[in-house]
C-alpha positions in Angstrom: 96.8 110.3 111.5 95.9 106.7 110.5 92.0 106.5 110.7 91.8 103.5 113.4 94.2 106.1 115.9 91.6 108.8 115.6 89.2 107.9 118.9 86.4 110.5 119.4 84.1 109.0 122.1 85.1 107.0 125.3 83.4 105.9 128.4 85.2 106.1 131.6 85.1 104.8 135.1 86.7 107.6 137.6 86.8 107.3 141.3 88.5 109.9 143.4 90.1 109.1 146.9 88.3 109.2 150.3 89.2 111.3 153.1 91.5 110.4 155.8 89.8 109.7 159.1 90.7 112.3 161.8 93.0 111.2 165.1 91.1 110.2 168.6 95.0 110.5 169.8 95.7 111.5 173.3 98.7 113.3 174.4 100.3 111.2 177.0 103.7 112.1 178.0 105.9 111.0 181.7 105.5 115.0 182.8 102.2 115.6 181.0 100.4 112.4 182.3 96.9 113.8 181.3 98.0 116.1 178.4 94.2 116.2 176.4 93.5 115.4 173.0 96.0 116.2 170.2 94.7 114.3 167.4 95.5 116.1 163.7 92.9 116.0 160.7 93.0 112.9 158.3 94.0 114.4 154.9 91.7 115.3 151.8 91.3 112.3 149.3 92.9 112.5 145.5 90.5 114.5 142.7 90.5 112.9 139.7 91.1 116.2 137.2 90.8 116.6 133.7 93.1 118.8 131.9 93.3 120.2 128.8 96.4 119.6 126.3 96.7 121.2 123.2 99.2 118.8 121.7 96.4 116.1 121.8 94.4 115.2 118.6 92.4 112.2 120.1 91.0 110.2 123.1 92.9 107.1 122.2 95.1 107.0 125.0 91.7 106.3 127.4 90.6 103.7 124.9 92.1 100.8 126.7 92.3 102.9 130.0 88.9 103.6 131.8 88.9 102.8 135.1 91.0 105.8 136.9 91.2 106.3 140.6 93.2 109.3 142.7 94.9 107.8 146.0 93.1 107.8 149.4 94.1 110.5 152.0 95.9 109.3 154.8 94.9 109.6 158.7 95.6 112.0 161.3 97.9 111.4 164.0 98.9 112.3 167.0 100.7 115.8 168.2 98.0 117.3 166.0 100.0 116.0 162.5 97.3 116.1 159.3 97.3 112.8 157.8 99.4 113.2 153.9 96.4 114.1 150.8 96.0 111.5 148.7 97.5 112.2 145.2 95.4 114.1 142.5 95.4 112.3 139.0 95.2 114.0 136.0 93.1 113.1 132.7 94.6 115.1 130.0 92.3 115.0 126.6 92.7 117.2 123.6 91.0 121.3 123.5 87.6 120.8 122.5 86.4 117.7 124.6 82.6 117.5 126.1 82.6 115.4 129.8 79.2 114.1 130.2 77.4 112.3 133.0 77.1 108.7 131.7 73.8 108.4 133.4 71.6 111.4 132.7 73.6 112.5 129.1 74.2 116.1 130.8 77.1 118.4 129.9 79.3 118.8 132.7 81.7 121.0 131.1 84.0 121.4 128.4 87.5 121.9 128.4 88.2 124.7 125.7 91.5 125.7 126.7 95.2 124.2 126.9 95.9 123.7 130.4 92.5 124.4 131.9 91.5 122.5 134.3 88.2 120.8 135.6 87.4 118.5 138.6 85.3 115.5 137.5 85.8 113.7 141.0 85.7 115.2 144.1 88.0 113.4 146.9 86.4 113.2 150.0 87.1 115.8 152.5 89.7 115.1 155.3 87.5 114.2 159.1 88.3 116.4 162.1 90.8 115.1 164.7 89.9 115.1 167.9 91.8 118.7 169.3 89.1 120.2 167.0 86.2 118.8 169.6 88.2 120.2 172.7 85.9 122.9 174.4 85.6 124.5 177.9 82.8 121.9 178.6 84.3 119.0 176.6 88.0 119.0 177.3 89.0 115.4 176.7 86.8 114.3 173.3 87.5 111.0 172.8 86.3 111.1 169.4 87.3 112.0 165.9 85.6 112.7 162.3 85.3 109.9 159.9 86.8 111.0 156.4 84.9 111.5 153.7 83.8 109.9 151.1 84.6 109.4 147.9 82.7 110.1 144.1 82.2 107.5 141.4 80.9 107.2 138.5 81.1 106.4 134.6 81.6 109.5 132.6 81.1 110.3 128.9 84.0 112.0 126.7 83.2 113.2 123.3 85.8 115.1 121.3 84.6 118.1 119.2 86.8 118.6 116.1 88.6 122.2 115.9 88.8 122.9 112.1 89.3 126.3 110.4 86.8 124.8 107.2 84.4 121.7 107.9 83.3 119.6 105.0 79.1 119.5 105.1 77.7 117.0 102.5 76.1 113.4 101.9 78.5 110.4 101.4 80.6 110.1 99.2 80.4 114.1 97.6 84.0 114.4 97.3 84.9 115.6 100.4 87.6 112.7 101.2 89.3 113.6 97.7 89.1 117.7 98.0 90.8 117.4 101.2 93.5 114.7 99.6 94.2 117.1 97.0 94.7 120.3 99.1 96.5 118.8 102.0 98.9 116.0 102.9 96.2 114.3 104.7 95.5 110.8 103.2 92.2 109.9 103.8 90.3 106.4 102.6 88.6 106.8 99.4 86.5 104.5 97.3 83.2 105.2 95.4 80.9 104.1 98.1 78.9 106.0 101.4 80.5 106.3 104.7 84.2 105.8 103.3 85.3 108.4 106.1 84.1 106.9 109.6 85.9 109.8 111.7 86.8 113.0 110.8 90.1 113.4 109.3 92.3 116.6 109.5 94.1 118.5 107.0 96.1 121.9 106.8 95.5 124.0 104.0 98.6 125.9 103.0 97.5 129.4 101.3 99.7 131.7 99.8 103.2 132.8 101.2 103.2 131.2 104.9 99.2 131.3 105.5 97.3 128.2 106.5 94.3 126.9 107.3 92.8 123.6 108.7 90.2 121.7 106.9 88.2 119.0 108.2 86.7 116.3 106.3 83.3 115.1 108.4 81.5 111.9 107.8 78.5 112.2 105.6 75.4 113.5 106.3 72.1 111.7 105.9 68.2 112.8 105.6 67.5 112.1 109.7 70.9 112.7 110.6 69.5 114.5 113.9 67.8 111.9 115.0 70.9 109.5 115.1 70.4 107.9 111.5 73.7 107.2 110.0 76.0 108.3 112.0 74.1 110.6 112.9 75.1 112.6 116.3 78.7 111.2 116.5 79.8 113.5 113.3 77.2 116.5 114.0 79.1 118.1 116.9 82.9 117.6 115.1 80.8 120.8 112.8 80.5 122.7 115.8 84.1 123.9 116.0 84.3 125.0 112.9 84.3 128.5 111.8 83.3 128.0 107.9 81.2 125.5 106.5 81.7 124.3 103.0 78.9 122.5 101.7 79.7 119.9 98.7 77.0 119.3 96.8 78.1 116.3 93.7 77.5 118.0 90.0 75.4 114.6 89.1 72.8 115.4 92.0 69.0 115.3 91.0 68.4 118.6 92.2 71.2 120.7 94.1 69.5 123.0 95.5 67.2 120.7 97.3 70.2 118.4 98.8 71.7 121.6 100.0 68.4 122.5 101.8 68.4 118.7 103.5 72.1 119.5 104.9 71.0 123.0 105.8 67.6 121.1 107.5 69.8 118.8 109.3 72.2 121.3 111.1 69.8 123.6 112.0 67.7 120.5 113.3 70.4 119.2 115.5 71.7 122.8 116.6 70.2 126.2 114.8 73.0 128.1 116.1 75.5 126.0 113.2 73.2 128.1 110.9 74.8 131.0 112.1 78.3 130.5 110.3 80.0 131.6 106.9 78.5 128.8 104.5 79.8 128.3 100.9 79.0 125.7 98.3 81.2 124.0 96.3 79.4 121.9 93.4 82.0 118.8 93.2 82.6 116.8 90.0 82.1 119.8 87.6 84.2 118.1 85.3 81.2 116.5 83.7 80.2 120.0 82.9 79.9 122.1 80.1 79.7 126.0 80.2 76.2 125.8 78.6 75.2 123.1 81.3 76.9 125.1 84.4 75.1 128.1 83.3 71.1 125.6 83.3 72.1 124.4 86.6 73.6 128.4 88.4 70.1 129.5 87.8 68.8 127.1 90.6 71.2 127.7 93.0 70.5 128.2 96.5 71.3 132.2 97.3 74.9 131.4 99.0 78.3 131.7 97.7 79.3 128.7 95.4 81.7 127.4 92.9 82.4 124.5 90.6 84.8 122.4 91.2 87.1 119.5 90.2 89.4 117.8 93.0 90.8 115.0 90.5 90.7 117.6 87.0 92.4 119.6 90.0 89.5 123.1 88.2 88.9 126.2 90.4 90.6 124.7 93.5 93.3 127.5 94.0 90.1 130.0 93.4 88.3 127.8 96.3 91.3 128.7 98.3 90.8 132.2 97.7 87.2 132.4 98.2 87.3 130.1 102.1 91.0 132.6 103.1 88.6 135.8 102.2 85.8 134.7 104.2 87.9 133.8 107.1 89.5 136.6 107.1 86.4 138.7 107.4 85.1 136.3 109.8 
């Protein structure tokens, strides 16, 4: 998926349809001269529904669409007819998508499912005609309910990516080229930070028929939690993963401590991320001797790790073997 298609935050307008006003009809007829009231209910207005679609990988389709708005429910009538509902309309966003109020940042809900659905707009509710005011003391209401009204209001989409393996690391730590290497994915890479401006996806194929998705994230920085970089837009793609595999560059100062920082930032922005299978894979190894990887295991943070080489193409099938066992015993 070309990097400019992949659209992971959009602001929409929705309105859903007001309610169709109820009927002050009176039945009048040449042998039923004073025949009462026989005005039918106005009908309910369109919801405006979000719906989720699992052959969706991005909000680009609402890009260039954001104002949405369900049809109007139509009047009552007379000989107590309900006035037609106004048509819902239907949002449909990828499995994994967060719908926030725009004003006050809260979580409405989430749609986790394919085909689930979710009301973001209420239509307004269909008014009473008038046969619904006919009583013993009030036999010939010459009123009717108003329909209700409608809700609007600018909602927030954010799409969380669903990934098998995330990528955790600072820019440019390799994870663009692991995930070139192992899959067909064909993500931009230079020798610079923030090469990878939205998360790309990749599919890991394992031995035999198995698979796995990977998913490279954009970098993490020290502050990351508090919006630096690109801060929160990146943080919640990490929340759908069910491994994490931290890439720490063989030429770091000190490994262990830039592991820490990524650990620090994840469990900053969300300690339950903390909670998932971690591995580390020390990128660029290449560089290394046996006598200098031995110096530098010694300091390693107490979690699973391995050194690797994505363009000298070392230890990548034992990767693959080490990410398919924890998985599996996930």
């Amino acid at each position: 998926m070309a990097s400019d298609n992949f659209v992971d935050y959009v602001k929409i307008h929705c309105r859903s349809g007001n309610g169709g006003g109820g009927s002050r009809h009176m039945r009048r007829e040449r042998h039923v001269p004073k025949g009462g009231p026989d005005g039918g209910d106005g009908g309910r207005g369109g919801h405006v529904i979000i719906r989720g679609n699992k052959q969706m990988w991005t909000l680009l389709h609402l890009k260039f669409h954001k104002h949405i708005k369900a049809e109007h429910g139509k009047n009552g009538s007379g000989q107590q007819k309900t006035g037609a509902e106004g048509d819902d309309v239907y949002v449909d966003v990828p499995i994994g998508t967060i719908v926030r109020d725009a004003e006050t940042n809260e979580i409405l809900f989430e749609i986790d499912e394919d085909g689930q659905e979710k009301i973001l707009k209420r239509g307004g509710k269909g008014g009473r005609g008038n046969t619904y005011f006919k009583s013993s003391t009030n036999q010939a209401p010459d009123y009717a309910q108003p329909g209700g009204d409608c809700e609007e209001g600018w909602s927030i989409l954010e799409l969380k990516v669903l990934a098998d393996v995330g990528l955790v690391g600072f820019p440019n730590a390799g994870k663009s080229t692991l995930l070139s290497v192992l899959t067909a994915a064909k993500p931009e890479i230079a020798n610079y930070p923030f090469t990878t401006l939205r998360p790309n996806l990749g599919i890991v194929s394992y031995r035999g028929s198995r698979s796995f998705v990977m998913a490279d994230i954009p970098g993490i920085i020290e502050g990351a939690h508090e919006g630096k970089g690109l801060g929160l837009r990146f943080l919640r793609h990490i929340e759908r993963n069910s491994l994490l595999l931290f890439m720490v560059p063989a030429d770091s100062d000190d490994i262990a401590k830039e592991y820490e920082i990524l650990v620090n930032e994840l469990r900053q922005y969300n300690p339950e991320l903390l909670d998932k299978e971690r591995l580390l894979a020390i990128t660029k190894s290449d560089m290394l001797d046996d006598e200098l990887k031995a110096e530098i295991k010694e300091e390693l943070p107490d979690v699973q790790s391995l050194f690797i080489s994505s363009v000298a193409q070392q230890n990548l099938n034992e990767l693959k073997d080490l990410i398919w066992k924890t998985l599996a015993n996930d």
